[in-house]
N, C-alpha and C positions, 0 to 999 in steps of 0.2 A: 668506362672500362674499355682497355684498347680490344681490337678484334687480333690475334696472333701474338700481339707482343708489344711492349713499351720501349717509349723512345723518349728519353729524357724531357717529361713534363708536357709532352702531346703523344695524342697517340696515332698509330700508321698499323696497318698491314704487316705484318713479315715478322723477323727474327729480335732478342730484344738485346738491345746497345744502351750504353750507356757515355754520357761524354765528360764523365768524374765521379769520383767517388772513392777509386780505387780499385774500381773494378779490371778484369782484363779479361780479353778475346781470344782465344786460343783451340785450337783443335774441333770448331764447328760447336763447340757448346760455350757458356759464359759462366763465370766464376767469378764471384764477386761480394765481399761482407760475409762472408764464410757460408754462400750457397751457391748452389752448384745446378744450372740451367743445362745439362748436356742432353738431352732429347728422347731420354728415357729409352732406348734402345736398346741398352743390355738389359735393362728391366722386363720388356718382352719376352726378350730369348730365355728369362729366363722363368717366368713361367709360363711359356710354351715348355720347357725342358719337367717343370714338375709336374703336369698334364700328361704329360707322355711317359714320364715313370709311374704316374700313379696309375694310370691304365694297363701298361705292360704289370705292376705287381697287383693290380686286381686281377689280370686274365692268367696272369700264373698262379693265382690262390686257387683258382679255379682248375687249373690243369693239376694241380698238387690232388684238388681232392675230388678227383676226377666229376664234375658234376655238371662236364660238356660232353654228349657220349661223344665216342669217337676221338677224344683228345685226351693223352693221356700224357705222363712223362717222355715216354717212347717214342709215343708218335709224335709229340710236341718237337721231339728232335729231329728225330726224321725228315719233319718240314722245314725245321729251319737249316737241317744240311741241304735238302732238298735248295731251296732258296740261295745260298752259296756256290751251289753246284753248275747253278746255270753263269754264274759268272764269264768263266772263262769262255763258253759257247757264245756269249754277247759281246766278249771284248773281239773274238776273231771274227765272228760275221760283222762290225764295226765295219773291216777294211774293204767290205764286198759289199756292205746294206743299199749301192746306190742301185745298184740289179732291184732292188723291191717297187724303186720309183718307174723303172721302164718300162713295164710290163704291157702298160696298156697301149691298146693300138694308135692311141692320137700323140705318145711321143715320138718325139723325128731327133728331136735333141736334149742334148743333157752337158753340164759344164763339169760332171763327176769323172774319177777317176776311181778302178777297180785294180785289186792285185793281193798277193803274198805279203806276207810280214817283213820279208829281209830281201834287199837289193843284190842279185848275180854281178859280181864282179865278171865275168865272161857270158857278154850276151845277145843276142841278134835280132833286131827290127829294127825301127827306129827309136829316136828319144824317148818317147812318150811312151810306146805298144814295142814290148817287145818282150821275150822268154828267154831265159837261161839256157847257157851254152852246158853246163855242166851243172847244173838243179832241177829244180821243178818249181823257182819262183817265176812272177810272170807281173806284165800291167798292162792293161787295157784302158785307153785314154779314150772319152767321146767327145770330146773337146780340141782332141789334137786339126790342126789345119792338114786339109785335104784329106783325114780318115776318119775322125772323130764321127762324124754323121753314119759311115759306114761299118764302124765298129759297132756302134748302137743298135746298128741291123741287122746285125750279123751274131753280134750277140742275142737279141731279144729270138732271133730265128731258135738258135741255139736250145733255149729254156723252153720255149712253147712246143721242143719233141721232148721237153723232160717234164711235164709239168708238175707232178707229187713230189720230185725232189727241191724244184724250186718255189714250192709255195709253204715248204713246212720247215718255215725260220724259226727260230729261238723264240719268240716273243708268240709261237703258235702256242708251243710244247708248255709256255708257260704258263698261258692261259689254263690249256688241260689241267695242270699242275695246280691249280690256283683251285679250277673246279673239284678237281677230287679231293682237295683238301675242306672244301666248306662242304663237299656232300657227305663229307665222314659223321656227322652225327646224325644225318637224313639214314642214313644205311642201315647204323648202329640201332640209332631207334626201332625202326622197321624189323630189324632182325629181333630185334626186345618183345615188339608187340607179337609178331609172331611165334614166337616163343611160349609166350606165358596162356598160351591154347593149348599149349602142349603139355602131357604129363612128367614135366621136367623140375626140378628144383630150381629155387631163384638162385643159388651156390652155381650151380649150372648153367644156366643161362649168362650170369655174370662174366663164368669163365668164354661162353661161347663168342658171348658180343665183344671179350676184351681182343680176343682172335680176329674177329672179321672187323675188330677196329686198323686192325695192322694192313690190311688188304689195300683200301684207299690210300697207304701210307707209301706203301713198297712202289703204288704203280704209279702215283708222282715223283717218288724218286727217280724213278724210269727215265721222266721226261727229260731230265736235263743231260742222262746219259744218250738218250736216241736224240737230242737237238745237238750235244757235241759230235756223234758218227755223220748226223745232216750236215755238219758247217765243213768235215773234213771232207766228205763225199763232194760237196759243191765246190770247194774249192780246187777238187784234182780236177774234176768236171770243167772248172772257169781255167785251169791251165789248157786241160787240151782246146778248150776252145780258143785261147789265145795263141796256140802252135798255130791253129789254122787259119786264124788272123792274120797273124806273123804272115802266114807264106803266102797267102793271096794279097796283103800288101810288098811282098817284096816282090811280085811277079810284076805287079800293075810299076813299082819301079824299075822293072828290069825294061819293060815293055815301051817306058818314056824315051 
């Protein structure tokens, strides 16, 4: 019995060849007497793909007949706008996330560059670091020669007088987001148990917990609205700090 594969009438290691028969080599699998050797690979994907539908239509049988407290149709949506929402707040902090790696005191250097989505056709620094003459786009290079070290330092200066705006990125808010969604049925419960001490009807209660299901729902939606006002805040924030960049590197070349 070969170990990997047969090699016409001995066997070896590795992929299986053939040196007649009919057979032919093509496209990394073998085809040959009408079977077909190609490496099983869409056969993975594809039940990896029916694992994950049958999961998703077991957890929405469940959301249908609500028997997750705290998840219901409503909220189910909720979260998954919720989930959509942080998108766009991840794709713009993208063009700034190298600020998340400088932070600490034992960087001195960095090959990253930070800035705005769209290049100022009228604009003043130099190549690398420089701000709009007529915008508010900007780029901060710590890599550029003879500033790049100094931008980094000037920058990290910067952040460490803002420190709550520059540590509550996208991927904070989402975490929140994450939590108050898996504590939705922790709440719901608790509000349940509570309840049923009290001289209330189960009609009642039903309605109460279907209420304070929505509360965990509303204040994750929250986050990806306060992570997109953060990414805009930082980014006016990383302009002016590149004006002042700008002008303390054009002094040091006026002064050459």
């Amino acid at each position: 019995m070969a170990s990997g594969g047969f090699h016409s009438g001995s066997s070896h290691s590795g992929s299986f060849h053939s040196s007649g028969g009919g057979g032919s080599r093509s496209g990394g699998g073998y085809s040959g007497g009408g079977y077909d050797y190609g490496g099983g690979g869409g056969e993975g994907l594809m039940v990896i793909g029916i694992i994950v539908i049958a999961i998703t239509l077991y957890f929405f049988s469940h959301i249908q007949r609500e028997t997750i407290p705290g998840i219901n149709l409503i909220t189910f949506g909720i979260y998954t706008a919720t989930g959509f929402f942080f998108i766009p707040s991840f794709k713009a902090h993208k063009r700034v996330k190298a600020i998340e790696g400088i932070r600490a005191s034992h960087v001195v250097h960095s090959d990253r560059i930070i800035g705005s989505e769209f290049l100022s056709p009228v604009r003043r620094g130099t190549k690398a670091t420089w701000v709009g003459k007529e915008d508010r786009n900007f780029r901060i290079s710590f890599n550029e020669e003879g500033f790049g070290d100094k931008n980094l330092k000037r920058v990290k200066e910067f952040m460490r007088k803002r420190p709550i705006t520059f540590m509550l990125w996208p991927k904070v808010f989402l975490v929140i987001a994450i939590l108050w969604c898996f504590s939705a049925p922790f709440i719901v419960t608790g509000v349940r148990n509570y309840l049923t001490w009290k001289p209330i009807s189960v009609k009642k209660i039903d309605e109460i917990a279907k209420y304070v299901s929505y509360i965990p729902a509303v204040l994750s939606f929250i986050c990806p609205i306060l992570s997109g006002v953060f990414v805009n805040i930082r980014e006016k924030l990383l302009y002016k700090c590149a004006v002042q960049i700008v002008d303390e590197n054009e002094k040091e070349l006026a002064a050459e």
